[in-house]
N, C-alpha and C positions, 0 to 999 in steps of 0.2 A: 171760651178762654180769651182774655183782653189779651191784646199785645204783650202788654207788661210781665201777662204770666206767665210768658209762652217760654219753655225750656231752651235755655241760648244753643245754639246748632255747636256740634260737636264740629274740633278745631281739625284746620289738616295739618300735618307734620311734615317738614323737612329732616331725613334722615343724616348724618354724614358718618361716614367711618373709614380707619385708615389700623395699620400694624405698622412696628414698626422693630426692626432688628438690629445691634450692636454687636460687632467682630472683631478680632481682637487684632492684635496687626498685622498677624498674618493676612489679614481679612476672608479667612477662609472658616473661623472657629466663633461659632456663636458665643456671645457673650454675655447676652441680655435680650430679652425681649418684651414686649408690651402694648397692648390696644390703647384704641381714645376711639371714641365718639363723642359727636352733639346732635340736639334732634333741637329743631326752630318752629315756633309757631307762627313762623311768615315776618313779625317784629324784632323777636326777641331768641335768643338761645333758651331753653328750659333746662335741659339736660346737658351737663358736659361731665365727661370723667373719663379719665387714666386709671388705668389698672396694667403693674405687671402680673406677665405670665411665668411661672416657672417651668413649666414644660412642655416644649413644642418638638413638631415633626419637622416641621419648615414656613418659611414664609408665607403660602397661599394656605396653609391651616391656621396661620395665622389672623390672616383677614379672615377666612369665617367663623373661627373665635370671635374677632371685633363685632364681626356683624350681630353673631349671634348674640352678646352679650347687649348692644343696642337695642336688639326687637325684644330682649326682656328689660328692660327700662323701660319702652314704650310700655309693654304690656302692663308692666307698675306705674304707669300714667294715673296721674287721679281720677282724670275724665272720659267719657267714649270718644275716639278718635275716627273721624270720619274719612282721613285716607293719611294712609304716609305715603313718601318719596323718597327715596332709597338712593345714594350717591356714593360713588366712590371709584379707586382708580384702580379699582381688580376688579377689572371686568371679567376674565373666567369666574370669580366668585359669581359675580351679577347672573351670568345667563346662568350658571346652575342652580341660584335660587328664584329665577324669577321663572313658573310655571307654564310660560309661553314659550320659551327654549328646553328643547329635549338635550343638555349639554351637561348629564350626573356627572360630577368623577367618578374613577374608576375604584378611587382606596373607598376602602367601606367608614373610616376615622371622618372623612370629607362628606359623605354619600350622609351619615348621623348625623350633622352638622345642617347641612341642607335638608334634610326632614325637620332636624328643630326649628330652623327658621322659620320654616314652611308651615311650623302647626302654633308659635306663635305669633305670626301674622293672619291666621285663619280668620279670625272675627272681625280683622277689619275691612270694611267692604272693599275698599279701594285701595289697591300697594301698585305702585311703578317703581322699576329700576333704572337708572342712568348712570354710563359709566362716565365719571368725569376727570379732567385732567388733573396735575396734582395743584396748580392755582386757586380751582374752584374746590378743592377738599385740604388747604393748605390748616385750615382751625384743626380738623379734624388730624392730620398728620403731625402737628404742635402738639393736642393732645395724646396721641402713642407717643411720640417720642420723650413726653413730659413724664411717663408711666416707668422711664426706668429708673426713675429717682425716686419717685414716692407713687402711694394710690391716694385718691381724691375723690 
């Protein structure tokens, strides 16, 4: 096989995802809620979208809603993906989904949530989680908060 035909090497992905909640003035009474992720191929964004949610338990179901709905994006990637990076500022989300911490939650709604993650990232060889602060996940947190006006 010449150079030229040689199958281009499967991209790696930059993960980002955020939730995000609206209360009402009490600030005690949910009022709205809604994900965003982007997933970056090192260049460029590929993937960006808000979605609201209409029914949640709370906040950190929230984020692994976000998540979850990000690693099915990847999965509907057109190409094989040779490792994602996984970022975000729920870090109790992070270690419960990332297989090198023994850190399940305890509700079984959360514990479901983490097994889906879990089985669509299976196939790809390579997943890291980092929990990062909200500067470096600020698109991603743009995008949920963008979710409770429209989906995109």
């Amino acid at each position: 096989m010449s150079p030229t035909d040689e199958e281009p090497t499967p991209p790696s992905l930059l993960l980002y995802f955020d939730a995000s909640v609206l209360y009402a003035d009490d600030n005690a009474t949910p009022t709205s809620a809604a994900v965003g992720f982007l997933v970056e191929d090192g260049s460029a964004a590929v993937i960006e979208r808000s979605m609201r949610i209409d029914a949640f338990v709370s906040s950190a179901h929230l984020e692994y809603r976000a998540l979850l709905e990000a690693v099915r994006a990847v999965e509907a990637y057109p190409t094989t993906v040779a490792s994602l990076h996984v970022h975000g500022d729920a870090d109790a989300v992070l270690r419960a989904v990332d297989p090198q911490h023994h850190a399940m939650p305890e509700d079984r709604v959360a514990q479901r949530r983490v097994e889906s993650i879990r089985e669509w990232v299976a196939d790809i060889p390579v997943v890291t989680y980092r929990a990062v602060g909200r500067g470096e996940n600020e698109r991603a947190h743009e995008l949920a908060r963008a979710g409770h006006g429209e989906t995109r």
